[in-house]
C-alpha positions as CSV (number, residue, x, y, z in Angstrom):
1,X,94.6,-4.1,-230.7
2,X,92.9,-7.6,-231.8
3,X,91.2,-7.3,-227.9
4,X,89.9,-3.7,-228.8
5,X,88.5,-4.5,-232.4
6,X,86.9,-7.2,-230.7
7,X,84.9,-5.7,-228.1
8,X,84.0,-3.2,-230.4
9,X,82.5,-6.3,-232.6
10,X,81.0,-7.6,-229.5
11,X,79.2,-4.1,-228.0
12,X,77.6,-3.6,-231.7
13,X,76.9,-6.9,-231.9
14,X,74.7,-6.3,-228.8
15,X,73.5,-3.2,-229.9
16,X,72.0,-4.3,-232.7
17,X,70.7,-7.3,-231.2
18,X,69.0,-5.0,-228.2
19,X,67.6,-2.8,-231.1
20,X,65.8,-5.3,-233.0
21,X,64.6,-7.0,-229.8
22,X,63.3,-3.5,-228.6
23,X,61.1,-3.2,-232.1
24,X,59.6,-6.6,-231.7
25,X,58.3,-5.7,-227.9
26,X,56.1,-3.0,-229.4
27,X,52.8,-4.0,-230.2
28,X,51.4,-4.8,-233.9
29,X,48.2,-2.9,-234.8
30,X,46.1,-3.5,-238.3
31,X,43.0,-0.8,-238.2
32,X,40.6,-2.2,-239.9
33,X,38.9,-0.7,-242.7
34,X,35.6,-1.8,-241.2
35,X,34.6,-2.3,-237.3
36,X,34.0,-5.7,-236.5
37,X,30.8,-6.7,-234.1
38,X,32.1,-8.9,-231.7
39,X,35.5,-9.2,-230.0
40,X,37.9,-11.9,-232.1
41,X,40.9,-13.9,-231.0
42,X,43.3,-15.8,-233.2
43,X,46.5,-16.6,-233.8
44,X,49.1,-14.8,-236.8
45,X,52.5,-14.7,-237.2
46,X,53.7,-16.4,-234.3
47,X,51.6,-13.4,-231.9
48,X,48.1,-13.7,-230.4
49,X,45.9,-10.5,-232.2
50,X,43.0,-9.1,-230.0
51,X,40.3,-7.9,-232.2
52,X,37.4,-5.1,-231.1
53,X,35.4,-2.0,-233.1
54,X,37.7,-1.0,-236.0
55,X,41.2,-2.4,-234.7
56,X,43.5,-5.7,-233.9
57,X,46.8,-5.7,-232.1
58,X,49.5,-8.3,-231.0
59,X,51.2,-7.1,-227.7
60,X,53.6,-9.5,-227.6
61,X,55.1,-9.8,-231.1
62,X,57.6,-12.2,-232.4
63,X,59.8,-11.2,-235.1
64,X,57.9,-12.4,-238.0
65,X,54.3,-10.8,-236.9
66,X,54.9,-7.3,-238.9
67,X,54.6,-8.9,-242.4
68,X,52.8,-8.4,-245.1
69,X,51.9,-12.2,-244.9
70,X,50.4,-11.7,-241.3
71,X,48.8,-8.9,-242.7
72,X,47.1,-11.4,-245.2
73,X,46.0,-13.7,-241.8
74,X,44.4,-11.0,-240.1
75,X,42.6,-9.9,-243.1
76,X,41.5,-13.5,-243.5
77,X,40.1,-13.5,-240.1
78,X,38.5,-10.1,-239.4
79,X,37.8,-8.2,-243.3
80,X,39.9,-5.5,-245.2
81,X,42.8,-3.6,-243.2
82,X,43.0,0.3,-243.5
83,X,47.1,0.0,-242.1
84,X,48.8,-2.5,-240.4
85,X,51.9,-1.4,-238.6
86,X,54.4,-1.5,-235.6
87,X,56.3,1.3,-234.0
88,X,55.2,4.1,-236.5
89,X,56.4,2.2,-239.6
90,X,53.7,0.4,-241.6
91,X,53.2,-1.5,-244.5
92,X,53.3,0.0,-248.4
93,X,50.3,0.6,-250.1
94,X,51.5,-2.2,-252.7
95,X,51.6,-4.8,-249.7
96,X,48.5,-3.6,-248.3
97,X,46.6,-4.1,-251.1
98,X,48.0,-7.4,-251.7
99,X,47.0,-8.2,-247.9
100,X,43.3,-7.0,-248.8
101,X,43.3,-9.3,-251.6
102,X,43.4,-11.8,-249.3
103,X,40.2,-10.6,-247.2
104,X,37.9,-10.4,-250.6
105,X,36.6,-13.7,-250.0
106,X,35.4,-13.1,-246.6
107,X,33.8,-9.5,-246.9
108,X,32.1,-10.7,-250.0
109,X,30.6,-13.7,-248.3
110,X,29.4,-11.7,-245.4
111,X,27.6,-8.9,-247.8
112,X,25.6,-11.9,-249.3
């Protein structure tokens, strides 16, 4: 019986591990609330983000790059972010508007 409870511990275990590997593999997206001229590069929670017309993504994701503090990084680097979001879930309109908080610096120095 101990043998049995175990495996069972030990197949969810994997499971779970498999699942949350399989949601980091898919790529992070921000569209941006404005297209950008030129392509960008640049590094944000732990993923490299490619940057061109009205939209960045991270195809290789670690665990940490859907968060609302990447979200801030990005905004940082390219201007205001429309939705940033992985696999169909993306972040609340609370967090994105803190992560556009973040970008008022920058758009308001280009507009001058």
């Amino acid at each position: 019986m101990k043998l049995q409870t175990l495996s069972a511990a030990c197949a969810a275990a994997f499971t779970l591990s498999f699942a949350s590997g399989a949601l980091a593999a898919e790529p992070v997206t921000a569209k941006l609330a404005n297209p950008i001229a030129e392509k960008t590069k640049f590094i944000a929670g732990g993923a490299v983000f490619l940057c061109q017309a009205d939209a960045c993504v991270a195809s290789a994701p670690s665990s940490q790059t859907f968060a609302a503090s990447t979200c801030k990084a990005v905004a940082k680097n390219v201007g205001a972010i429309a939705s940033f979001g992985v696999g169909g879930k993306t972040l609340d309109a609370d967090k994105l508007g803190a992560c556009n908080a973040a970008a008022a610096p920058a758009t308001q120095m280009a507009a001058q």
